[in-house]
C-alpha positions as CSV (number, residue, x, y, z in Angstrom):
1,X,0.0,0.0,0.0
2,X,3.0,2.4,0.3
3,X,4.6,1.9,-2.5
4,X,1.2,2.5,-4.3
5,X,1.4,5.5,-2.2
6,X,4.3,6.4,-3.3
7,X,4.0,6.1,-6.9
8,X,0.6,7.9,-7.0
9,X,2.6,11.1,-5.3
10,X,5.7,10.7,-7.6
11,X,3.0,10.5,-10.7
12,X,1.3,14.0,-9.1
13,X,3.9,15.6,-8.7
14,X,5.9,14.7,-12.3
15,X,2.5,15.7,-14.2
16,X,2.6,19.4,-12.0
17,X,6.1,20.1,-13.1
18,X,5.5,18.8,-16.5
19,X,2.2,21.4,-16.7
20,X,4.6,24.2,-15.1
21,X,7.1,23.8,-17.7
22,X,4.2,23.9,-20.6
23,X,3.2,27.2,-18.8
24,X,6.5,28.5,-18.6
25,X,7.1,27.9,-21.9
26,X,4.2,30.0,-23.3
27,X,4.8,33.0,-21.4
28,X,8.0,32.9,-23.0
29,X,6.6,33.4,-25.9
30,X,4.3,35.4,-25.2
31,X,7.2,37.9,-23.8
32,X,9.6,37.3,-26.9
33,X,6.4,38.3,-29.4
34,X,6.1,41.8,-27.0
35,X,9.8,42.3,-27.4
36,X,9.7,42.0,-31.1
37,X,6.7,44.2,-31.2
38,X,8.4,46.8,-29.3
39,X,10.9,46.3,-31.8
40,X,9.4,46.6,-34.7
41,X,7.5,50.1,-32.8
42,X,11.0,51.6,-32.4
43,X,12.4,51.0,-35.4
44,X,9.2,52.5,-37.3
45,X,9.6,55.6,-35.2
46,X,13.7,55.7,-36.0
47,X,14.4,55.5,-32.3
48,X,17.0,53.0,-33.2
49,X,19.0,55.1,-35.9
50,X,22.3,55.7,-35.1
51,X,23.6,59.7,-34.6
């Protein structure tokens, strides 16, 4: 019965982390496409032009 326990917990807790990772992973994104957006913003308004 412990080791069934066990398992069930190690099974939990693998599928959480796997789920965080996923999340992680998008919000990464998600921040990369802002900074290229905010890219694309400055160099449209020649805010990255060097003097």
């Amino acid at each position: 019965m412990k080791r069934i326990a066990l398992l069930c917990l190690i099974s939990m807790f693998s599928v959480g982390m796997l789920s965080a990772c996923n999340t992680v992973k998008g919000a990464g994104k998600d921040v990369q496409k802002v900074g290229e957006k905010v890219e694309d913003a400055a160099e449209d308004t020649g805010a990255t032009d060097p003097r």
